[in-house]
N, C-alpha and C positions, 0 to 999 in steps of 0.2 A: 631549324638551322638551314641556310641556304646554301647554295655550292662555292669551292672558296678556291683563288690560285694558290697554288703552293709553289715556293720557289726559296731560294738561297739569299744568307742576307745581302749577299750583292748582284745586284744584277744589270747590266749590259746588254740594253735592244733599243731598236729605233722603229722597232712596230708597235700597234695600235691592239694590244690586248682584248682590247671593246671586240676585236674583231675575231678572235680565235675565239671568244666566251658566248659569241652568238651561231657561231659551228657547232661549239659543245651545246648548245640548248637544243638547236634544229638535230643532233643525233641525239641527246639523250630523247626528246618529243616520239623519232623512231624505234628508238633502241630501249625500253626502260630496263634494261640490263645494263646499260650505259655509267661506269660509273669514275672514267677518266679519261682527259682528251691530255697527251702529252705534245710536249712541241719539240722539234727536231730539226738539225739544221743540218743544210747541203755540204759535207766537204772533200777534198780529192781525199786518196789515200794517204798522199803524203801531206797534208794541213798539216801545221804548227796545235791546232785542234784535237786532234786526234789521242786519242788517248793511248799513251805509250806502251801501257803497260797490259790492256785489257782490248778485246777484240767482240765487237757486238755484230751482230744478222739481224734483221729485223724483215719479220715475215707481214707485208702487206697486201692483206686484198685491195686493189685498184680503184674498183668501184663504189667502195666505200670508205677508202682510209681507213677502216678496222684491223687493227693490229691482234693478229693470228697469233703471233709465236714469237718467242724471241731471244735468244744463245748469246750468251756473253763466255767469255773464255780468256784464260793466261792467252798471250797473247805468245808468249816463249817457255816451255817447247811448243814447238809450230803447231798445230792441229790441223790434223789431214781429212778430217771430216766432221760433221756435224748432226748431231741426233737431237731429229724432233717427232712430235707425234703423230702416226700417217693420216690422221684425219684431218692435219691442218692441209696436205695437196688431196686427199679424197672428197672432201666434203665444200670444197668450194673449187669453180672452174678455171680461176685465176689467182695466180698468188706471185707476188715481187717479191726478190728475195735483194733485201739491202744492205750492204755494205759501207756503204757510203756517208752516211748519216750519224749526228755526234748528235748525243743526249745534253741538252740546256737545261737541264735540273728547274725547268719551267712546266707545271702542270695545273689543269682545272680538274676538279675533284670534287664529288659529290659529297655528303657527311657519312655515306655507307664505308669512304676509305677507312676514315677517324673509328669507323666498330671494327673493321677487317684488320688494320695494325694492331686493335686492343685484344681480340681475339686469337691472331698468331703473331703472339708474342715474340717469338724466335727471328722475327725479321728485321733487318739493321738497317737495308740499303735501299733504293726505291727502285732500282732497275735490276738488281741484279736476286733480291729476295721479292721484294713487291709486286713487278710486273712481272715476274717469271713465273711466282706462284700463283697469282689470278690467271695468268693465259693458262698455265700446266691444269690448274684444279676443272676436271669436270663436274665438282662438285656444287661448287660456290655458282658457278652459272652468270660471272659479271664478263663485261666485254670491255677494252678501252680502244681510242681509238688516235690517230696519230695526226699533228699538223706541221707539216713539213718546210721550211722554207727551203724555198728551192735557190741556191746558190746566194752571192751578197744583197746586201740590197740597192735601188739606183742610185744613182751618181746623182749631182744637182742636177735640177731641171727636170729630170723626169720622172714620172707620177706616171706608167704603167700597170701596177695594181690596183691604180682607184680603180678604173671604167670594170675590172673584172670584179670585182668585188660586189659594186652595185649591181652588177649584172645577177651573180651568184646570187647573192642577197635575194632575188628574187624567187628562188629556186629553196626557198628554205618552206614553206608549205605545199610545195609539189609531191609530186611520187617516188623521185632517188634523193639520196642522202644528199646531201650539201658538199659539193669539193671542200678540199680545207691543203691543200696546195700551193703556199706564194711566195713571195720573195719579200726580205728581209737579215734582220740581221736580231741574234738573240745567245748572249751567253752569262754563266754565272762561275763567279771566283770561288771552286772551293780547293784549289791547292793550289804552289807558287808554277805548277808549269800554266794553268789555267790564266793565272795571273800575267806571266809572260805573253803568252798567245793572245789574250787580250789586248794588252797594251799593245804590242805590236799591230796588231788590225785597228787599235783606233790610231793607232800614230800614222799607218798607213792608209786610213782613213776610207775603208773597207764597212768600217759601222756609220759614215755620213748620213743625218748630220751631227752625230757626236763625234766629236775631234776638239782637238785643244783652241782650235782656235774659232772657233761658234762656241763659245760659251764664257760668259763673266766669269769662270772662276772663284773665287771667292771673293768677287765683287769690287778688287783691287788691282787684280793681273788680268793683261790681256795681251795672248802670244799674237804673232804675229809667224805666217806661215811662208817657209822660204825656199829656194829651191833646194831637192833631194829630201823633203819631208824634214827640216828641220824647224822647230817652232822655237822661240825664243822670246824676250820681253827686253823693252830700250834700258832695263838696266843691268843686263846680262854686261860681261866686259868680256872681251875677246882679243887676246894681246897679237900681235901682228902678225907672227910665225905660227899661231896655233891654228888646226886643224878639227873643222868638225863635221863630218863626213858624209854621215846621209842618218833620216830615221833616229833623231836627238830631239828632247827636248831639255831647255836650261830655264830651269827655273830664279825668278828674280835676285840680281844681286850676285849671280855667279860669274866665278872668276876660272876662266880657262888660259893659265901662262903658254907661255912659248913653247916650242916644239914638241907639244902636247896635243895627242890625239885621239879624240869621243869618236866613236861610232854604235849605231842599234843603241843606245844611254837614252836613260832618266836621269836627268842631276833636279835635286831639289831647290829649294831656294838658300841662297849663301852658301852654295858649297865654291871649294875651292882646291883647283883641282893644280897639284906643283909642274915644274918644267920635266921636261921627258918624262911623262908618264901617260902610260895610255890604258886605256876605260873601254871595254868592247860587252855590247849584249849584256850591261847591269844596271841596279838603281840604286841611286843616291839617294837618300832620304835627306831631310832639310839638315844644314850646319852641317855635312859630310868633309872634311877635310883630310888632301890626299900630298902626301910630299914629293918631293923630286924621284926621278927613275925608279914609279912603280908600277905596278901592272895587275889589273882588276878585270878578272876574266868570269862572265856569266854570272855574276854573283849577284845578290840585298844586301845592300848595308845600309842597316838603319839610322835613327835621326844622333848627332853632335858625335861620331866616329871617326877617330882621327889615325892616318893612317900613315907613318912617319917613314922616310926616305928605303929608296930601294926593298919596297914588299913585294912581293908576289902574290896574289890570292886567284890561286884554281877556280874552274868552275867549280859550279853547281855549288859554293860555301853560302851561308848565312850568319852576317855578323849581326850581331844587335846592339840596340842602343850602348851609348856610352863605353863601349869598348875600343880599347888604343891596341894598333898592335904593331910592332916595331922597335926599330930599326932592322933590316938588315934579315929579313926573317922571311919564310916563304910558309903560305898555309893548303896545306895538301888539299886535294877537291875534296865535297864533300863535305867539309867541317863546318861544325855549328859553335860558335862565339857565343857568350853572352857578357853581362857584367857581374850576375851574381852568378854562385855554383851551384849546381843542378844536385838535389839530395835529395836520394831514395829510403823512402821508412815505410816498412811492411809494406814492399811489394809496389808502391805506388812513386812517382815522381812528386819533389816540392823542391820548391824555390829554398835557398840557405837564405837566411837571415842575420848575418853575422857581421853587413855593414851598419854605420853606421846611419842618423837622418842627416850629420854633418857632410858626408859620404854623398848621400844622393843630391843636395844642395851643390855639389862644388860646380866649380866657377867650369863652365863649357863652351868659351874662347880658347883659341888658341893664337897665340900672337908671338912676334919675335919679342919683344920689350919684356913680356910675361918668364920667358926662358932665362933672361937676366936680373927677376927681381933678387931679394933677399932674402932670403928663409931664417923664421928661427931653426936653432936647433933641438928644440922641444916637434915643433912641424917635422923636422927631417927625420928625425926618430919616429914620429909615427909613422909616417909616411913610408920608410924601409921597412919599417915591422908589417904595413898594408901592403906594400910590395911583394913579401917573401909567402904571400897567401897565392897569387897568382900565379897560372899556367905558362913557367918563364919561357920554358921549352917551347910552348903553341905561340904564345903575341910577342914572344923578344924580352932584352932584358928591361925595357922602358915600358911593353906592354901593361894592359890592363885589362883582364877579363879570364873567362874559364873555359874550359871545352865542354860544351855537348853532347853524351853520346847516350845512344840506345841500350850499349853495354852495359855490364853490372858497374858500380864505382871501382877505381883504382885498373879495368882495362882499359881508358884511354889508349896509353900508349902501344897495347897490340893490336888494338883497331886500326891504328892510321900510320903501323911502323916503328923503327929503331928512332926517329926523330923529325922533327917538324921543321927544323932547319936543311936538312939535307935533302940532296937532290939524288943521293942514291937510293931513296925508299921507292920508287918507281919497278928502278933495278931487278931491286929484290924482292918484288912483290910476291913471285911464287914461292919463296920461303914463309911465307903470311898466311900456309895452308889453303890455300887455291889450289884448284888440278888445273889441269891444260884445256879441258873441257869449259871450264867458269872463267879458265883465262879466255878463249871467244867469245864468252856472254859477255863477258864484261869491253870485250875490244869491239862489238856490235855496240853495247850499251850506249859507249863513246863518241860514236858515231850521232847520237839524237844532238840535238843542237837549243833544246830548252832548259832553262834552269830547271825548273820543278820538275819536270820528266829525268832529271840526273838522280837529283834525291829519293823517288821513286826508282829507281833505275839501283840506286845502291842498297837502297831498302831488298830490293831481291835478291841482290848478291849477298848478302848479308843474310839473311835467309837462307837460304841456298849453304851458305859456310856454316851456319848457325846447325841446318840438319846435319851438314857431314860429319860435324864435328859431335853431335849427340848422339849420332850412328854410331859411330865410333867407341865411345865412354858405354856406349850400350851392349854394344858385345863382350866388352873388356866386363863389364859391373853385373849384366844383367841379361842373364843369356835367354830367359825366359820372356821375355818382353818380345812381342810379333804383332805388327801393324795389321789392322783387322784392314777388310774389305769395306765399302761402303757398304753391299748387303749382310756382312757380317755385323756391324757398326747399326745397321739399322734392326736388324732384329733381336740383338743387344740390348738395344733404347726401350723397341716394343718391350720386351719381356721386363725389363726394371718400370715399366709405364705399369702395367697390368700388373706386376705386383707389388708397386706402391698402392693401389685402387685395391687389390684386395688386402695388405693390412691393414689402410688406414680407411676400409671402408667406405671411400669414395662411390659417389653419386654415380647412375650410366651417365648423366649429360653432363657433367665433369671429366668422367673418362672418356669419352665421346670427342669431347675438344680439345685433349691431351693427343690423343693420337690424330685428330686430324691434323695438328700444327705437327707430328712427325711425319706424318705424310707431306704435306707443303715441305716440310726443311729435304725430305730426302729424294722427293719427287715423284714416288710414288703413285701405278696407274691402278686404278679399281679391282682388276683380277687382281694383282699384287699384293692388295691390301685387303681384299677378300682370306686370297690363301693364307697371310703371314698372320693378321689378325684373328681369325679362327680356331685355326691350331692353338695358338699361345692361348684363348681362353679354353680350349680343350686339356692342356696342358693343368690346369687348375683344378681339372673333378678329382676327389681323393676314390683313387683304386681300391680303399679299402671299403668303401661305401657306396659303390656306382650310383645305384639308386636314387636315393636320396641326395648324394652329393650331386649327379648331373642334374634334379627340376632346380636343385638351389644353385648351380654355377649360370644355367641358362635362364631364366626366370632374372638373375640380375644381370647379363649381358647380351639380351634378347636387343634392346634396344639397341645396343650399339653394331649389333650381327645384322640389321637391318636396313642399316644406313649404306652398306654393300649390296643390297640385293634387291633388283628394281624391276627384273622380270621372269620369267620361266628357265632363260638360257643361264641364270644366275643362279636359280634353283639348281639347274642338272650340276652346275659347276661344284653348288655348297655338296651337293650328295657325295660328290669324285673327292673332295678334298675332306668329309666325314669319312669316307671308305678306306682314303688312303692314310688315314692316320691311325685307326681301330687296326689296318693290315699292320704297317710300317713300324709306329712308331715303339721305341726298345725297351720301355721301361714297362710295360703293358704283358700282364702273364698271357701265353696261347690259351687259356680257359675262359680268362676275362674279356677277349675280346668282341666277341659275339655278343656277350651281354651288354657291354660298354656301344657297340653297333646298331643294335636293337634302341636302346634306351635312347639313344642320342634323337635317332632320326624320330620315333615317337612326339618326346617331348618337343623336338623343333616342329612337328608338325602341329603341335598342340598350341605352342607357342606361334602360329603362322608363318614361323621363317620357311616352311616346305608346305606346299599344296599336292593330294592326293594325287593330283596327274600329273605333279613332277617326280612323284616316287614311285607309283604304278610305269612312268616313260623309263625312267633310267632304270628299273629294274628290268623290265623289256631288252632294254639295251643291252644291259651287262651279259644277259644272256644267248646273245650273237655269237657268233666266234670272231676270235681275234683279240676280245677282252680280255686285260689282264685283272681283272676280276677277282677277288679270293673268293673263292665257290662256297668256303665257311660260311662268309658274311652273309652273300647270298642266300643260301638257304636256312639262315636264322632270321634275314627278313623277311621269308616267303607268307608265315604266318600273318605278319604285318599286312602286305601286301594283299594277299587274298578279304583278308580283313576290309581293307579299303575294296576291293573289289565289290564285294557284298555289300559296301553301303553305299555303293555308286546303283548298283541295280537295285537294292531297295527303295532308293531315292527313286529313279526310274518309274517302277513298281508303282510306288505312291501318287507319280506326277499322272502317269497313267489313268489312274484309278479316280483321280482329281478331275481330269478331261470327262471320261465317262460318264461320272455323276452330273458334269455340267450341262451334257449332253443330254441326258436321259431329262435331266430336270425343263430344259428348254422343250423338248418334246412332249412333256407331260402338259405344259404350261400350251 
């Protein structure tokens, strides 16, 4: 299997791939550790890009683009500093520490990713589990390395990255890495703020040459690009007094009435939008139909969505298809529409199923003539009986459609308030169980200007309300319940890992890969995972049996004691953390510990995890002053120790005796 780009199903660039895949070749040629070139693009702090809610560093050595380190973090509460590992500034003489830079969910990837995800199975996300725990693991020993585009890409006419590239290009069988630093344009839609911030750069036409108007379309429209970045087609109708203002586009067949005004919009094709109503920073999906004096603020609404006289729709909402909602009605930000009702069974979200196929068939014009036909009355009866199923409260009394929420069924209504008509639920929001704390996060929140960064945005808050309020039910219900620590949380994990492995008799290289993917989830450095892992299979010898029980506890996790210990300083480490367990640890009788002391270090030596001169070194040591030492221990290893002494001079002795004879034999000779 050859190496493969990995990226999102949608994707947004106006570079030359060809050209970041022959950087990743010329590093991997140098680096065969090399097993990811990610791409990365230039933007200020404050880009529409940026991710609202999450705050990345990216530690780059210079000279090679090799991506060192790299911190991702809630972005709220602030974080005042940052912890990485000191060999990423020790061990290389220049490092860039980047702020700047937005993840394109664009990477080239060798087939060792595809065994690294299969293998730590615990990972979700590619920048925040993926590349965190390849740079973190000293183990794993892979390297990835970074291609940057540095700020937009050029306007027409100019082609300033050819000549550097051919240049480059040249420099891929030389002696330093290949730059992989250029300019372009590269991103991928995986939520509605991503979606937002795109469309915006190509309406603004920052991704040239993709923009709406270099491109057939679907082979039957073609905009035409006009001043203030509005693009439009000749069958757009635009009535005399309407206004449309900068950064629009109107798709075929769209009707904008009089004193009616678009700005920052997508309208799709045939929408129509009524007199006094105005559209700022949303999109219309095809057939969107909007009535007289309404107001559609940051919001998706999707395809044949009709939206009937004087509505309001807050930011950050999303309506979906075939939903009406109306007259007269205003919808809190936030709120998700749909047509059918969202129903949870065991724990999971599904679609209700309780319209009909005549239902999804109906007729999706809306016309004056239509408002006037005749109904039977066998229709008007059903029709009221399909009415009194919908969210009268959320879409109005003519509406049509459900609420959305995250909550369990039946909290709608304390999610979003006493009601979705009134305009005092704002008001009273701090009755809604907010403190005055969440009331700032949330008037910061307000302050972003993206759709999809709002839903994200209330996703926290909601969160945030979600913990206070099971803080709460938890002291009242459960007073024994206490939030462990991450190191408490991780040495938790270990000890139910290691004793899953010994009931169910699990394999060392089974248990071997269980705990290194706890390691990767918890971040774990080698001495860390030395000390914590050790203990916990010390913890396993049955006291009633030393003997016996420690060659059968170590004898089956010899292999796994060994994947921490790679040189001499690792030996003296494993002795201090042997020593201080057989002292310390409480369940252990003062008689049994000496013996427990004795045997351990024995057997580890027997088993190779300890070599004679690192137990002959630390016994030396211990006996300095200033060691906290248990002089017990000590002198129940002394016999040990002399033991080894004798067979280092017998050794001697022999090598000795070896020389001599070869001597004498050469002289006889």
């Amino acid at each position: 299997m050859s190496d493969f780009i990995l990226c999102t199903g949608v994707v947004i660039s106006n570079m030359n791939l060809a050209r970041m895949v022959t950087v990743h070749v010329a590093n991997k040629k140098r680096d065969p550790n090399h097993i990811m070139t990610v791409l990365l693009q230039e933007t200020t702090p404050a880009h529409r890009r940026k991710d609202k809610c999450d705050e990345s560093v990216y530690f780059i050595e210079p000279s090679s683009s090799r991506l060192l380190a790299l911190n991702s973090h809630a972005l709220l509460p602030k974080a005042k500093n940052i912890v990485i590992q000191p060999h990423v500034i020790t061990d290389h003489p220049e490092v860039e520490l980047r702020a700047d830079l937005t993840d394109t969910n664009i990477s080239i990837c060798s087939p060792d990713v595809l065994a690294l995800f299969t293998e730590n199975f615990d990972y979700h996300t590619m920048r925040r589990d993926f590349i965190h725990g390849i740079l973190e693991s000293d183990i794993l020993g892979k390297t990835i390395y970074a291609h940057v585009l540095a700020g937009s890409s050029s306007l027409p006419g100019e082609h300033s990255d050819t000549a550097s590239w051919d240049m480059a290009s040249q420099m891929i069988y030389g002696d330093s890495f290949l730059p992989v630093s250029r300019g372009g344009y590269a991103a991928s839609v995986t939520d509605t703020a991503a979606y937002d911030a795109i469309s915006r750069d190509i309406i603004g036409r920052w991704a040239y040459p993709l923009c709406p108007d270099n491109g057939p379309g679907d082979g039957l429209v073609v905009y035409s690009h006009n001043r203030g970045a509005v693009y439009k087609v000749p069958s757009v109708r635009l009535d005399r007094q309407s206004r449309v203002e900068h950064h629009v586009i109107l798709g075929a067949e769209s009707h904008v009435s009089n004193f009616t005004s678009i700005s920052d919009s997508v309208l799709g094709a045939r929408c129509f939008i009524g007199e006094k109503s105005v559209v700022r920073g949303s999109y219309l999906f095809n057939d969107t139909r909007v009535g007289q004096g309404s107001l559609i603020e940051q919001s998706i609404l999707g395809e044949r969505v009709k939206i009937l006289d004087n509505v309001t729709i807050e930011r950050g909402c999303i309506i979906g298809d075939d939903v009406t909602i109306g007259p007269n009605v205003r919808i809190p930000a936030f709120t998700r529409l749909a047509r059918r009702k969202l129903r949870r069974k065991a724990g999971s979200p599904e679609i209700m199923q309780e319209d009909s196929d005549e239902e999804d068939e109906e007729d999706s014009t809306w016309t004056e003539s239509a408002q006037h036909d005749e109904v039977s009355p066998v229709a008007l009866s059903a029709e009221s009986e399909e009415q009194e199923l919908f969210d009268k409260q959320a879409v109005g009394v003519e509406g049509v459609g459900y609420v959305w929420s995250d909550s369990p069924e039946g909290a709608d209504a304390a999610e979003f308030g006493d009601g979705f008509g009134s305009d005092e639920s704002d008001a009273n929001s701090s009755s809604d169980g907010y403190s005055d704390e969440e009331d700032d996060v949330a008037l910061r929140l307000r302050q972003l200007h993206t759709i999809g960064s709002t839903l994200e945005d209330v996703a926290l808050l909601e969160s945030d309300h979600e913990d206070e309020h099971l803080d709460d039910s938890d002291g009242e219900h459960d007073q024994d319940l206490v939030k462990l620590s991450p190191q408490e949380e991780f040495e938790r994990e270990l000890y139910l890992t290691i004793k899953r492995a010994c009931e169910e008799n699990l394999s060392a290289s089974k248990s071997a890969l269980e705990i290194k993917s706890l390691r990767m989830s918890y971040h774990r450095d080698q001495d860390d995972m030395r000390a914590s892992v050790v203990q916990e299979i010390f913890r396993t010898i049955d006291l009633g049996s030393i003997s016996d029980s420690t060659v059968k506890v170590l004898r089956k996790w010899a292999p796994v004691i060994k994947d921490y210990i790679s040189d001499g300083h690792d030996q003296l480490d494993l002795m201090d953390i042997i020593e201080r367990y057989c002292a310390l640890e409480g369940d252990i009788d003062s008689g049994a510990r000496c013996r427990l002391f004795v045997r351990i270090v024995y057997m580890s030596y027997q088993l190779d995890l300890l070599e004679d001169v690192a137990i002959i070194a630390w016994h030396n040591r211990a006996h300095k002053a200033g060691t906290e030492v248990d002089p017990g221990l000590l002198q129940a290893l002394q016999p040990v120790v002399d033991g080894l002494n004798e067979s280092d001079d017998s050794d001697e002795d022999d090598s000795e005796d070896e020389e001599s004879e070869s001597e004498e034999d050469g002289d006889s000779e």
